[in-house]
N, CA, C and O atoms as a Tripos MOL2 file, in Angstrom:
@<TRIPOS>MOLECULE
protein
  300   299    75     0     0
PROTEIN
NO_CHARGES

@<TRIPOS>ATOM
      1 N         -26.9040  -29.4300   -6.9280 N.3       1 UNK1
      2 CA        -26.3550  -28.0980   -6.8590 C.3       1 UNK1
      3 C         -25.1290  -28.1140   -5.9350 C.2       1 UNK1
      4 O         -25.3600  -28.8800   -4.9990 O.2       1 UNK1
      5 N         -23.9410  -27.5690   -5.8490 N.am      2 UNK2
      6 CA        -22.5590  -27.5410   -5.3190 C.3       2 UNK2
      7 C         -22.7260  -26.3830   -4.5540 C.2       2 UNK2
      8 O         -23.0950  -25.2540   -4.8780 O.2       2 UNK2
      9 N         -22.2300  -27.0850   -2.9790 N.am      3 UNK3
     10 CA        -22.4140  -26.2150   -2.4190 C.3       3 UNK3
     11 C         -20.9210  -25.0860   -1.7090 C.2       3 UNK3
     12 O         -19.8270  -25.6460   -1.6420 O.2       3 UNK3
     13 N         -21.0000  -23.8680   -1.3280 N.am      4 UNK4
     14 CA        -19.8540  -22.9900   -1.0630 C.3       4 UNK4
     15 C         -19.8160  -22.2350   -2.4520 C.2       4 UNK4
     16 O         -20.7130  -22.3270   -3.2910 O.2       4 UNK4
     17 N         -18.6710  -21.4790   -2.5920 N.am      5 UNK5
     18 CA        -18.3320  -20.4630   -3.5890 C.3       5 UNK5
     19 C         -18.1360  -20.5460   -4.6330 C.2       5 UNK5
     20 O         -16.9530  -20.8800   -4.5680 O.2       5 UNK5
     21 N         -18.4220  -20.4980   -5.9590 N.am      6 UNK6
     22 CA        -17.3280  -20.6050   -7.0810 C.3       6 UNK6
     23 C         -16.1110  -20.4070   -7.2770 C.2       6 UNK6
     24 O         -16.1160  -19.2090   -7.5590 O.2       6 UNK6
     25 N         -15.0180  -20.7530   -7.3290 N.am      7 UNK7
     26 CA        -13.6510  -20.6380   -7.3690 C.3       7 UNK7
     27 C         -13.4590  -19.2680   -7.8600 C.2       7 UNK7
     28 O         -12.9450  -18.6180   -6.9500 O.2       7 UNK7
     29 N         -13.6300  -18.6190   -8.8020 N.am      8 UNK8
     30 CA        -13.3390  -17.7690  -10.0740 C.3       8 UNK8
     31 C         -13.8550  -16.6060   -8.8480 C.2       8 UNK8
     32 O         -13.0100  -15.7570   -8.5620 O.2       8 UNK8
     33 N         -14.8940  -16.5530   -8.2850 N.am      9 UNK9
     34 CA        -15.3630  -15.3630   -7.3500 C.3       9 UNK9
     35 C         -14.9550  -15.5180   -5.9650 C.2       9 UNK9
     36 O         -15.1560  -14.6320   -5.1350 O.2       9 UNK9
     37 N         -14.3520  -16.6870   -5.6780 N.am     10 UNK10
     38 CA        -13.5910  -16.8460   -4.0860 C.3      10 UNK10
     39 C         -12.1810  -16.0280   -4.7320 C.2      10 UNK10
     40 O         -11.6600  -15.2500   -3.9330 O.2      10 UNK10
     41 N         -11.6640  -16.1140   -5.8100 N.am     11 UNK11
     42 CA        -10.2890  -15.7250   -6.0800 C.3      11 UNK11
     43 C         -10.7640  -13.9850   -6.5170 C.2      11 UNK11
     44 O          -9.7530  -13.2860   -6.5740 O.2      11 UNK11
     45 N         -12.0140  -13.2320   -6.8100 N.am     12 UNK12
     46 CA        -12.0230  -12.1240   -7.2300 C.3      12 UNK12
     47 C         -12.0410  -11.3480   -5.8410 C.2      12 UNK12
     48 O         -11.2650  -10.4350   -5.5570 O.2      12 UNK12
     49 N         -13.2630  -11.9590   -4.8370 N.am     13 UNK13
     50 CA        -13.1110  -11.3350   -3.7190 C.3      13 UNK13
     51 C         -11.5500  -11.5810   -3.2600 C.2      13 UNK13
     52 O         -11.2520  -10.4230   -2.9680 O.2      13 UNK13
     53 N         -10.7960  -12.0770   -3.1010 N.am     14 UNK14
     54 CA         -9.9050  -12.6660   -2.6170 C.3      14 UNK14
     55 C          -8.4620  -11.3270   -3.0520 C.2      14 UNK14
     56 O          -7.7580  -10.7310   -2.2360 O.2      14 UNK14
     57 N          -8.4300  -11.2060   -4.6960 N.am     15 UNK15
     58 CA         -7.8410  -10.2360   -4.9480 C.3      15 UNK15
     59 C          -8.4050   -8.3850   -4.5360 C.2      15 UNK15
     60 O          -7.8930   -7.2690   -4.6170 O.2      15 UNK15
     61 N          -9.4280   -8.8360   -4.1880 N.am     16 UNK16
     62 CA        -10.0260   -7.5970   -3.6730 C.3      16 UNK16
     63 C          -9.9090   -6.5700   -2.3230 C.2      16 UNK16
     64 O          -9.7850   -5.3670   -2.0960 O.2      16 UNK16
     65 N         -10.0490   -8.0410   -1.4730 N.am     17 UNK17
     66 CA         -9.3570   -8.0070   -0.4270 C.3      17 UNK17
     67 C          -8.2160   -7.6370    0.0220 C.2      17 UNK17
     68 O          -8.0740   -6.7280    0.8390 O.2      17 UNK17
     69 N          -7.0090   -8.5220   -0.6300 N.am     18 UNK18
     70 CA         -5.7560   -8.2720   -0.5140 C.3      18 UNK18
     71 C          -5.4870   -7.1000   -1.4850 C.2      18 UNK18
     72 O          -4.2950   -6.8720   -1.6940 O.2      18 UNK18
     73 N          -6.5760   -6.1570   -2.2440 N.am     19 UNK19
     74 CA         -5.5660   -4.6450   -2.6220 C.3      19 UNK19
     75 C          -6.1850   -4.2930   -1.5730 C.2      19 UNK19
     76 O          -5.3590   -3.6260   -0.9510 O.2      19 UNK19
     77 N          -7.3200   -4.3360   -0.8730 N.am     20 UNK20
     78 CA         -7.6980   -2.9460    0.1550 C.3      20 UNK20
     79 C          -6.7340   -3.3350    1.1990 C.2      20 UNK20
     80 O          -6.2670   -2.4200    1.8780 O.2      20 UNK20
     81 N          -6.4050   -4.4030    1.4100 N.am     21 UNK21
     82 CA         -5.9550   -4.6530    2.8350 C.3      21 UNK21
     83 C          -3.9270   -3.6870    2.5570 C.2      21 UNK21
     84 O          -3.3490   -2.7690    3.1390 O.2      21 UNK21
     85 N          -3.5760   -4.5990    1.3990 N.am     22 UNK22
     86 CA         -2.3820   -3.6920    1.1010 C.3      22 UNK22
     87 C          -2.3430   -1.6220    1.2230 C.2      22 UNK22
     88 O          -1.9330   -0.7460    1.9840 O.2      22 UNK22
     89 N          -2.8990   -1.7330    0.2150 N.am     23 UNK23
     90 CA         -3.2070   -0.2750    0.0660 C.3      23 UNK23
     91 C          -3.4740    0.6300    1.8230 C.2      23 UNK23
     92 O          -3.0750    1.7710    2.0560 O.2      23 UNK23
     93 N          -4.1480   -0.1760    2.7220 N.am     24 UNK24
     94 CA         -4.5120    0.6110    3.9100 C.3      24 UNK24
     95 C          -3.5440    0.2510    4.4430 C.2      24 UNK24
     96 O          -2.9250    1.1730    4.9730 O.2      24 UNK24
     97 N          -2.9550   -1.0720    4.5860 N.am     25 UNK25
     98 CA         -1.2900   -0.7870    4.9110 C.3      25 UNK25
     99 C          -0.1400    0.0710    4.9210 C.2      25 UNK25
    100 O           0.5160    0.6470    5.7880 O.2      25 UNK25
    101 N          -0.0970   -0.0850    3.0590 N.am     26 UNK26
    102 CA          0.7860    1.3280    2.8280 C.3      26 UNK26
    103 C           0.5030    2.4070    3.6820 C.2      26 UNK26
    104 O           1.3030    2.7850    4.5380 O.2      26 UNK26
    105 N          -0.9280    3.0770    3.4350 N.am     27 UNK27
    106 CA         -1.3070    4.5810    3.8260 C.3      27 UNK27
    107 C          -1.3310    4.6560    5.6960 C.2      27 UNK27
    108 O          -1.1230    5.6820    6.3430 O.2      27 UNK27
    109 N          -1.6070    3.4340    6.2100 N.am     28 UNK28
    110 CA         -0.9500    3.4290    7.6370 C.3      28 UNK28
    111 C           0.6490    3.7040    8.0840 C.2      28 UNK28
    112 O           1.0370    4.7090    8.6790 O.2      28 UNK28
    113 N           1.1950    2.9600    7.8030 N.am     29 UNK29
    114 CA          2.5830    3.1840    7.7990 C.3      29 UNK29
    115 C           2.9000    4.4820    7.1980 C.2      29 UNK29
    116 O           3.4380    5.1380    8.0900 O.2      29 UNK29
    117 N           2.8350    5.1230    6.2030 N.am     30 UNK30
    118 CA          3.2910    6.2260    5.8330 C.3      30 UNK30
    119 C           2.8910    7.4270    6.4380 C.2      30 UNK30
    120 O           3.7030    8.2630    6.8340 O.2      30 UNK30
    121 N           1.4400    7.5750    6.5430 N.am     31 UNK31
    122 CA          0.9120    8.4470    7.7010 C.3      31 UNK31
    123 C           1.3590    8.1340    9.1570 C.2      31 UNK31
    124 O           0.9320    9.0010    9.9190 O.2      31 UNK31
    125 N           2.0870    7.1670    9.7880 N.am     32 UNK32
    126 CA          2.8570    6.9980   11.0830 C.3      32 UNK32
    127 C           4.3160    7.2330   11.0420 C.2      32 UNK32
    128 O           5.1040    7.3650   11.9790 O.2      32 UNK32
    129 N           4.4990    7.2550    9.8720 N.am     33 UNK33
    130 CA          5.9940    7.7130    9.7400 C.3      33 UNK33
    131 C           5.9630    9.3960    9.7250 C.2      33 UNK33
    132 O           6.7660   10.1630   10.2570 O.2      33 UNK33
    133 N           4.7270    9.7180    8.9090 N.am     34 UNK34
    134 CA          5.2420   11.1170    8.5980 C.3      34 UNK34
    135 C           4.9430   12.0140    9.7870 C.2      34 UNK34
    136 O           5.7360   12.8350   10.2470 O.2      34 UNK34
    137 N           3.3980   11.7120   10.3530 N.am     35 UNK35
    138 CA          3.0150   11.9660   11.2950 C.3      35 UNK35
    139 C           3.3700   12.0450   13.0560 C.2      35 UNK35
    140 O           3.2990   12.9860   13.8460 O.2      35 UNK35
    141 N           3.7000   10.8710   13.1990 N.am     36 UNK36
    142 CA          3.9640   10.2980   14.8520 C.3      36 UNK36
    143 C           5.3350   10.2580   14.9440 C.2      36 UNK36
    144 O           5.8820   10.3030   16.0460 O.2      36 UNK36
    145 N           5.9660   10.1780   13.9030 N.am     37 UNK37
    146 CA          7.3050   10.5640   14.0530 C.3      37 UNK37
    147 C           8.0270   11.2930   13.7600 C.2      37 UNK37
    148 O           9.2310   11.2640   14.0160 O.2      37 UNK37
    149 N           7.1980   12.4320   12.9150 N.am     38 UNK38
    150 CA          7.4490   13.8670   12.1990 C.3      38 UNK38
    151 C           8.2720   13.6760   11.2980 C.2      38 UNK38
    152 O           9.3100   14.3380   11.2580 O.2      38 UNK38
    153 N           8.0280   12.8800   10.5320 N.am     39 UNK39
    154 CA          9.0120   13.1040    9.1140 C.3      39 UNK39
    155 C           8.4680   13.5430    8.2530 C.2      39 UNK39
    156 O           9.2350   14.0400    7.4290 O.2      39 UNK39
    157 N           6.7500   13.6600    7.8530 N.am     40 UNK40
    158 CA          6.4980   14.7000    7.0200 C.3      40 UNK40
    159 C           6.7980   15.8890    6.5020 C.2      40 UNK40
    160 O           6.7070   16.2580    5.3310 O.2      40 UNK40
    161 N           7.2340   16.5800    7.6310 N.am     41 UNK41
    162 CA          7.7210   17.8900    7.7300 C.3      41 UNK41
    163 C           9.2230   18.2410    8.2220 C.2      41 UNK41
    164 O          10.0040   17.3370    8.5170 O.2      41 UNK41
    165 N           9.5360   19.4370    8.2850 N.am     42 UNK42
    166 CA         10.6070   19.9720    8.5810 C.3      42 UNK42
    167 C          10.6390   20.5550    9.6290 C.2      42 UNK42
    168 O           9.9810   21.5670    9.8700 O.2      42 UNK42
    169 N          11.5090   19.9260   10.5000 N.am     43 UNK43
    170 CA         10.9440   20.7320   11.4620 C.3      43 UNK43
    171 C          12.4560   20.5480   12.8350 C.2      43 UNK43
    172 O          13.6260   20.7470   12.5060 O.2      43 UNK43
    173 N          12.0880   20.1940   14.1300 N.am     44 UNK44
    174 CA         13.2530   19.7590   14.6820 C.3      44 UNK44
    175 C          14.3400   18.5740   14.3150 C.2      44 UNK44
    176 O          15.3370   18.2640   14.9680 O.2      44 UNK44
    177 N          13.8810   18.0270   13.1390 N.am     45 UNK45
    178 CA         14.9930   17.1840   12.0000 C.3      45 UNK45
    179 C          15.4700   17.4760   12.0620 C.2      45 UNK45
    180 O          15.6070   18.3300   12.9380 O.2      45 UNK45
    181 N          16.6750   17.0570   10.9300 N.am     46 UNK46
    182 CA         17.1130   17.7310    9.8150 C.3      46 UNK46
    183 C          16.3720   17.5420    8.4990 C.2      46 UNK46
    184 O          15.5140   16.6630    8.4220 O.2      46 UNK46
    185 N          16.6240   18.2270    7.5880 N.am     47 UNK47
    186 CA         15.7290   18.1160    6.4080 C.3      47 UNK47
    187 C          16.2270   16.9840    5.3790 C.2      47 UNK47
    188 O          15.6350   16.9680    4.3000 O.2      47 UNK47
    189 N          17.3680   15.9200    5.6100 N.am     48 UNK48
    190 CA         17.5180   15.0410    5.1540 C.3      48 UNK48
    191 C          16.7140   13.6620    5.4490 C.2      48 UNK48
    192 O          16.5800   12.6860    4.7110 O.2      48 UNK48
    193 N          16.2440   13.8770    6.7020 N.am     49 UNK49
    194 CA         15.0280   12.7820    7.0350 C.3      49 UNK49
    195 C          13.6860   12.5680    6.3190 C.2      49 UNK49
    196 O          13.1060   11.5360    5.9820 O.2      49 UNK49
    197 N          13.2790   14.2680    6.1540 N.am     50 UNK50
    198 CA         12.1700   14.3980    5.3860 C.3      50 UNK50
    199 C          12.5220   14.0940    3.8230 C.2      50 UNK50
    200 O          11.6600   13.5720    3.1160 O.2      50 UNK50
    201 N          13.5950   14.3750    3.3810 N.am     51 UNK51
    202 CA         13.2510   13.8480    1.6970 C.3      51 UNK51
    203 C          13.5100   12.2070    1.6720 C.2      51 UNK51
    204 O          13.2060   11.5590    0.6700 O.2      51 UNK51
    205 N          14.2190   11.4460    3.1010 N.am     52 UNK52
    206 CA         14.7200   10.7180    2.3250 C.3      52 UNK52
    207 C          13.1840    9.8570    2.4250 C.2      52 UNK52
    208 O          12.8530    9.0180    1.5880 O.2      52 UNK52
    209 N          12.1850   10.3160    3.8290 N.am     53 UNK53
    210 CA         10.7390    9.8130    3.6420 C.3      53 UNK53
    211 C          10.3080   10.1100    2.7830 C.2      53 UNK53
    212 O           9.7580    9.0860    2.3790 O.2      53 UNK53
    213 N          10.0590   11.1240    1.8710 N.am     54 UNK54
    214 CA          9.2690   11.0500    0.6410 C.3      54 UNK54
    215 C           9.8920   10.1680   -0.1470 C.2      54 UNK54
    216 O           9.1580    9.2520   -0.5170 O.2      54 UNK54
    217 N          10.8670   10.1340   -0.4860 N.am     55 UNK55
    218 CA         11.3880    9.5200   -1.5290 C.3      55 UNK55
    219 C          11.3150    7.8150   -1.5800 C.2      55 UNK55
    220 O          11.2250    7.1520   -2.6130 O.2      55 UNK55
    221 N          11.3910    7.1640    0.1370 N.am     56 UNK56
    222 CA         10.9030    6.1230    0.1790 C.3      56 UNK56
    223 C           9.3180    5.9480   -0.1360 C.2      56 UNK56
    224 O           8.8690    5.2700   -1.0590 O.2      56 UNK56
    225 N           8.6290    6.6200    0.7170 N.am     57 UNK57
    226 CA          7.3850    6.6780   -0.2700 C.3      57 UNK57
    227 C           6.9280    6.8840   -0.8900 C.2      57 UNK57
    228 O           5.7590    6.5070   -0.8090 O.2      57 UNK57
    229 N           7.3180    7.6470   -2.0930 N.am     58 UNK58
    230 CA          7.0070    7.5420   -3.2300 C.3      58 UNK58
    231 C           7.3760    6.3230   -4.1740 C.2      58 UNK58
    232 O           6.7360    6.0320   -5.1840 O.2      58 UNK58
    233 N           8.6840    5.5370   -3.6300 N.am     59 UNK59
    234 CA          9.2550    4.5730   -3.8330 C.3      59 UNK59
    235 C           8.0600    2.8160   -3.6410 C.2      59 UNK59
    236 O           8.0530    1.8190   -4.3620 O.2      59 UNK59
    237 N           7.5380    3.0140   -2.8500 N.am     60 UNK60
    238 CA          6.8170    2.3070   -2.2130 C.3      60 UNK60
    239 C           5.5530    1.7710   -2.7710 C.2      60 UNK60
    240 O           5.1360    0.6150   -2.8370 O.2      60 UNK60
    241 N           4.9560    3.1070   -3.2260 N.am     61 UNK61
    242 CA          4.2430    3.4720   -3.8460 C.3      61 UNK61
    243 C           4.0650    2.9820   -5.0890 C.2      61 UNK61
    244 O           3.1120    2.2730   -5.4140 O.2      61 UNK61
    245 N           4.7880    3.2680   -5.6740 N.am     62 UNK62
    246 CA          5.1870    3.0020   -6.9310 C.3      62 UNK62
    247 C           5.1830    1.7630   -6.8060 C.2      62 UNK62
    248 O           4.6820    1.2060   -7.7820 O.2      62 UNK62
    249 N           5.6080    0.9420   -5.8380 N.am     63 UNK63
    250 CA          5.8580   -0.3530   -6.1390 C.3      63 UNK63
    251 C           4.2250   -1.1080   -5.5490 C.2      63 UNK63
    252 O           3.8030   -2.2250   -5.8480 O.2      63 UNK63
    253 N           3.7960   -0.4430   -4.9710 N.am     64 UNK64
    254 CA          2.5260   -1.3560   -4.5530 C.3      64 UNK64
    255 C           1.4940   -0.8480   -5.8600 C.2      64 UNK64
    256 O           0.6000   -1.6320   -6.1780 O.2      64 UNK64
    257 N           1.6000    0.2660   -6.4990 N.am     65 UNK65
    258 CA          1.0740    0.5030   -7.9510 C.3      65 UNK65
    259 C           1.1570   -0.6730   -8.7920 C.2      65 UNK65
    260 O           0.3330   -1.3160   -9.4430 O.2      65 UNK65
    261 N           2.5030   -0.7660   -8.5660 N.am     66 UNK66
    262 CA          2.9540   -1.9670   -9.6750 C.3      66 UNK66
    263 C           2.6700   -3.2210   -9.5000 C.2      66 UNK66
    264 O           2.3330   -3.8260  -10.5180 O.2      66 UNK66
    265 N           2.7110   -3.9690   -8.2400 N.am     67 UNK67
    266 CA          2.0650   -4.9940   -7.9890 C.3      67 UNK67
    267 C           0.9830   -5.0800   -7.9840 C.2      67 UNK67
    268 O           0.5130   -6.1770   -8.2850 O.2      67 UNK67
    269 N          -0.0380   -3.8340   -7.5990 N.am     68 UNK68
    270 CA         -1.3550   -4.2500   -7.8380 C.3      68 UNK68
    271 C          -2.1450   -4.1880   -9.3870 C.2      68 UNK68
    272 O          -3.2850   -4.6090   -9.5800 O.2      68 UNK68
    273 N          -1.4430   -3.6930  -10.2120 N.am     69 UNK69
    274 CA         -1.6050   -3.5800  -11.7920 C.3      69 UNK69
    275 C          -1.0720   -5.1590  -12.2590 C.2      69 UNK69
    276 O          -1.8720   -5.8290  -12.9120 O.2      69 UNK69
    277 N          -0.0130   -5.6270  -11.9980 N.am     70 UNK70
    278 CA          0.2510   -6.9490  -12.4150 C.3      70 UNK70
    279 C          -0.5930   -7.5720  -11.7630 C.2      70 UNK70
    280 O          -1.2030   -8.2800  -12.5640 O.2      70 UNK70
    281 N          -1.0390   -7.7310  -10.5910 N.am     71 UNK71
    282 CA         -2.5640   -8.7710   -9.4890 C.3      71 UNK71
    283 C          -3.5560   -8.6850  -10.7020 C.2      71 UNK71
    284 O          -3.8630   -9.5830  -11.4860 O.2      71 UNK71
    285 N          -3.9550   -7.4630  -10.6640 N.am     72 UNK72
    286 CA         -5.2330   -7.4820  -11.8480 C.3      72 UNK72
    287 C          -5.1800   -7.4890  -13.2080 C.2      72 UNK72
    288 O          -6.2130   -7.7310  -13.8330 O.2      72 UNK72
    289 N          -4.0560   -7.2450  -13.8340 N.am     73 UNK73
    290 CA         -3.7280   -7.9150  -15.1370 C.3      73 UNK73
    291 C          -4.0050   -9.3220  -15.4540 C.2      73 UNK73
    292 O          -4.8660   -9.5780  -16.2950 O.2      73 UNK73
    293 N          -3.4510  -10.1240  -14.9460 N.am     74 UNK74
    294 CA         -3.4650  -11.8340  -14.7450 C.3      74 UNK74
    295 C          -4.9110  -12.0840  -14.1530 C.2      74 UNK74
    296 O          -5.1200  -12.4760  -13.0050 O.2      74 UNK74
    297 N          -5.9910  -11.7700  -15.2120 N.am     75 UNK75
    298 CA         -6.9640  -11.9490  -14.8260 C.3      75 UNK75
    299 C          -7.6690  -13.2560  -15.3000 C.2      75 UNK75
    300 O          -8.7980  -13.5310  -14.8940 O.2      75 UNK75
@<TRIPOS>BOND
     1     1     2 1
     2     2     3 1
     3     3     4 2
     4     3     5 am
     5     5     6 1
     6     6     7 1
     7     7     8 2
     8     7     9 am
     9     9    10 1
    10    10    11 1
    11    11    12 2
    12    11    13 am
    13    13    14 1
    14    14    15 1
    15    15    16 2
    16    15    17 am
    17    17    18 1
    18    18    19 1
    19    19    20 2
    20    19    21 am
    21    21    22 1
    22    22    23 1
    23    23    24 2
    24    23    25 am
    25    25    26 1
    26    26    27 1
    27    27    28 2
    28    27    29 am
    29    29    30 1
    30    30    31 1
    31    31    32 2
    32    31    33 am
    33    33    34 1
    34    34    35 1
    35    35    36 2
    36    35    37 am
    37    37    38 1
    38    38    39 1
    39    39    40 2
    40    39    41 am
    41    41    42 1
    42    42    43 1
    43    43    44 2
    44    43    45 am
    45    45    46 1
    46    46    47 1
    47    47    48 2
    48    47    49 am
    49    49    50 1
    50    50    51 1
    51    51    52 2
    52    51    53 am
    53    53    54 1
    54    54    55 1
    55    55    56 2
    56    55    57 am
    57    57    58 1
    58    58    59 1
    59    59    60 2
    60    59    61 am
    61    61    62 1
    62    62    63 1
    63    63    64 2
    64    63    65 am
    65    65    66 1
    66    66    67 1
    67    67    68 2
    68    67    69 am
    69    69    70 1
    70    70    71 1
    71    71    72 2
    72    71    73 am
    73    73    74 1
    74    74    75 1
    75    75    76 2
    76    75    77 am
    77    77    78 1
    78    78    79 1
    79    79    80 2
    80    79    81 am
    81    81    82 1
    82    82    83 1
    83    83    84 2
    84    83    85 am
    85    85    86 1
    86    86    87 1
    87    87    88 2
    88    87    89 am
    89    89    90 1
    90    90    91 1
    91    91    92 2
    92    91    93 am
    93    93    94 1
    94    94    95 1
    95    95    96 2
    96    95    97 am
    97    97    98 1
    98    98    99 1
    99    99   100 2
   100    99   101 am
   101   101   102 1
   102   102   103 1
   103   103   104 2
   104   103   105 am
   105   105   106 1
   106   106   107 1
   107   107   108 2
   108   107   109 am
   109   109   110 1
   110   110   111 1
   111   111   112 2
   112   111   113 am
   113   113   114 1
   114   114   115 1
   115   115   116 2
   116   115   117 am
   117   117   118 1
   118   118   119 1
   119   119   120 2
   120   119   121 am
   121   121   122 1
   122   122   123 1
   123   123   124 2
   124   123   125 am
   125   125   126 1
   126   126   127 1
   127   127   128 2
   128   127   129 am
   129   129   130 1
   130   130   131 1
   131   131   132 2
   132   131   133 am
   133   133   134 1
   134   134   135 1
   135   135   136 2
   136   135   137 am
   137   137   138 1
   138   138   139 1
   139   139   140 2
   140   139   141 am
   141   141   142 1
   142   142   143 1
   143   143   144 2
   144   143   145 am
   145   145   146 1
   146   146   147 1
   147   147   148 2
   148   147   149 am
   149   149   150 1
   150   150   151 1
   151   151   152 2
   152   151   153 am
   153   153   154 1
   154   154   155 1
   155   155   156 2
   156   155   157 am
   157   157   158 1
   158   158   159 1
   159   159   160 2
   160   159   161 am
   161   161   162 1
   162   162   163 1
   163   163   164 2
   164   163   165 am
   165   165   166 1
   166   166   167 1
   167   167   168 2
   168   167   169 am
   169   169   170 1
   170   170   171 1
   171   171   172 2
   172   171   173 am
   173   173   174 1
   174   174   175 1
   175   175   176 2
   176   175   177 am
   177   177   178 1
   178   178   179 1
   179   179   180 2
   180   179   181 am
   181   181   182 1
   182   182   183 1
   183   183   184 2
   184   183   185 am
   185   185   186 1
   186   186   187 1
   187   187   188 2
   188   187   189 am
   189   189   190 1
   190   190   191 1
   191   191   192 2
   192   191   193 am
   193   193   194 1
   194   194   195 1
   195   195   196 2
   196   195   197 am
   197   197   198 1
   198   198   199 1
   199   199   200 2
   200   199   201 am
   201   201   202 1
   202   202   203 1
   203   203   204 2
   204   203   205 am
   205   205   206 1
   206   206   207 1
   207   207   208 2
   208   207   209 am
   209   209   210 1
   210   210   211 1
   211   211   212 2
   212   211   213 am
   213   213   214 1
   214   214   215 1
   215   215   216 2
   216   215   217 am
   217   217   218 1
   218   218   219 1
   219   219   220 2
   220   219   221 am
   221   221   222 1
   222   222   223 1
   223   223   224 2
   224   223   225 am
   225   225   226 1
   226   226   227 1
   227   227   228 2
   228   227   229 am
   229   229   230 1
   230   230   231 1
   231   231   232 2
   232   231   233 am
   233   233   234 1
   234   234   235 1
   235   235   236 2
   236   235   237 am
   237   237   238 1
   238   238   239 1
   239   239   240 2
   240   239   241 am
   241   241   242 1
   242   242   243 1
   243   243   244 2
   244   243   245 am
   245   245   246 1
   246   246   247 1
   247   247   248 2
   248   247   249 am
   249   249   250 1
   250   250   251 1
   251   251   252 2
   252   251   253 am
   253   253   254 1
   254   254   255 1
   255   255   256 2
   256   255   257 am
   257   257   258 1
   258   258   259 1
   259   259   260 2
   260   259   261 am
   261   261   262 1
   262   262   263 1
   263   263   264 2
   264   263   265 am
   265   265   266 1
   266   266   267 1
   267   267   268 2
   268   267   269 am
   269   269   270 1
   270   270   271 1
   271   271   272 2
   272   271   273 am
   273   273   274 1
   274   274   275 1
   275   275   276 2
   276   275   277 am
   277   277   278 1
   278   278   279 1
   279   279   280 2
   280   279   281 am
   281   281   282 1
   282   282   283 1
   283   283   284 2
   284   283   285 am
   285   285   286 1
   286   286   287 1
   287   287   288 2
   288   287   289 am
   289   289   290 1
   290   290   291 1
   291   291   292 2
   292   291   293 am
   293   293   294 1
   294   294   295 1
   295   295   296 2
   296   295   297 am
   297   297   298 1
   298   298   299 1
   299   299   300 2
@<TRIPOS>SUBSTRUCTURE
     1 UNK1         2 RESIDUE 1 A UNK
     2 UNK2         6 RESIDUE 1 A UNK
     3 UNK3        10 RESIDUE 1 A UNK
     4 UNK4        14 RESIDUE 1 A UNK
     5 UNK5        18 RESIDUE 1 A UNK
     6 UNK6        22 RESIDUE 1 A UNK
     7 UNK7        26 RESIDUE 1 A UNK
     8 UNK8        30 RESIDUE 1 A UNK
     9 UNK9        34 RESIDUE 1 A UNK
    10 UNK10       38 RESIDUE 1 A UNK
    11 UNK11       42 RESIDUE 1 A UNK
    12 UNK12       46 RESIDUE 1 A UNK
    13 UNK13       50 RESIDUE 1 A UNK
    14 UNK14       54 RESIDUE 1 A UNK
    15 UNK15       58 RESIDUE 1 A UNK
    16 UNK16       62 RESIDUE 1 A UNK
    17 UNK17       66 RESIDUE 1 A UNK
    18 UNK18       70 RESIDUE 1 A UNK
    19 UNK19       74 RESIDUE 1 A UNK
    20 UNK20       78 RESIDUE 1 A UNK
    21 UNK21       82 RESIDUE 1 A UNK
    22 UNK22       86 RESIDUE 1 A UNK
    23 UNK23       90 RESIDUE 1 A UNK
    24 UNK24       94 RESIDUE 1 A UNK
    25 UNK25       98 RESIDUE 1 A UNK
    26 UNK26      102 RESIDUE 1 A UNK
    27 UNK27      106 RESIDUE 1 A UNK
    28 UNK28      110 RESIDUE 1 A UNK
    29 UNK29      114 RESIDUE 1 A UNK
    30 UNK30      118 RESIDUE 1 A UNK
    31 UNK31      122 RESIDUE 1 A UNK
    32 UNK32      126 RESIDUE 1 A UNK
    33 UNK33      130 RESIDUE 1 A UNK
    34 UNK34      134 RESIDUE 1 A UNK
    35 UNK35      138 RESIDUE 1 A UNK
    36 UNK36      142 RESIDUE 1 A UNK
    37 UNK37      146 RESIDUE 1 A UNK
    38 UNK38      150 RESIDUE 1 A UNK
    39 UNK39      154 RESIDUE 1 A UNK
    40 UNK40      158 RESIDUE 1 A UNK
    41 UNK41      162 RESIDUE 1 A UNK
    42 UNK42      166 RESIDUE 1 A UNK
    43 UNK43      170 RESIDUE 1 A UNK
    44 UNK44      174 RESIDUE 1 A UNK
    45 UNK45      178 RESIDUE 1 A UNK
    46 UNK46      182 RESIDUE 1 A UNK
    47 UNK47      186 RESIDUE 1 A UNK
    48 UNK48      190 RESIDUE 1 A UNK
    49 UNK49      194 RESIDUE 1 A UNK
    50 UNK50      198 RESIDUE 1 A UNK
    51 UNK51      202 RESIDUE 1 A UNK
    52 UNK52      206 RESIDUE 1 A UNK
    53 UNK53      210 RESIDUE 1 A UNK
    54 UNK54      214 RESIDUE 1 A UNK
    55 UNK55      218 RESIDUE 1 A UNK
    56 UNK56      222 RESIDUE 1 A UNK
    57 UNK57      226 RESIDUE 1 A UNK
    58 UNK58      230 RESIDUE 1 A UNK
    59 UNK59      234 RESIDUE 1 A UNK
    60 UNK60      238 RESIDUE 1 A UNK
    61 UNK61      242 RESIDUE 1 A UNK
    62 UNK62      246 RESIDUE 1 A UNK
    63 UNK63      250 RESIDUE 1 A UNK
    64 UNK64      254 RESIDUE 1 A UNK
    65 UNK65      258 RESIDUE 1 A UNK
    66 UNK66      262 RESIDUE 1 A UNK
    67 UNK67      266 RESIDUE 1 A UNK
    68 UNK68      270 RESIDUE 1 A UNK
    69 UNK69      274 RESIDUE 1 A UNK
    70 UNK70      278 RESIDUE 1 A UNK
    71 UNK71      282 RESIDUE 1 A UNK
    72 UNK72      286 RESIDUE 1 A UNK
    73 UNK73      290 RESIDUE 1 A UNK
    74 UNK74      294 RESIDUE 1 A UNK
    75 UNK75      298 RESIDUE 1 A UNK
């Protein structure tokens, strides 16, 4: 009997891992941007700070969507 992991399930946990770990990345950073540094809102800004944060994150977004749809495609 062979001992340690099967390859095929070291690489599933493995992709599993690396979306939660990404994904709580993203939502860290974006909640510290919007939050701790007030770019969520409008406020003592100007209101060009706040769109241009959404717009990066939505940007962002989109792109960690996209990488994690191609990760689990190539299955």
């Amino acid at each position: 009997m062979e001992q340690g992991w099967d390859s095929d399930i070291k690489r599933f946990f493995s992709k599993i891992l690396n979306s939660i770990s990404l994904a709580l990345l993203w939502a860290l950073a974006a909640a510290t941007a919007g939050i701790y540094f007030q770019l969520g809102w409008a406020g003592s800004k100007p209101v060009v700070f706040t769109i241009i944060f959404y717009i990066v994150a939505a940007l962002t977004l989109f792109g960690l969507i996209r990488y994690l749809y191609k990760t689990w495609k190539n299955e």
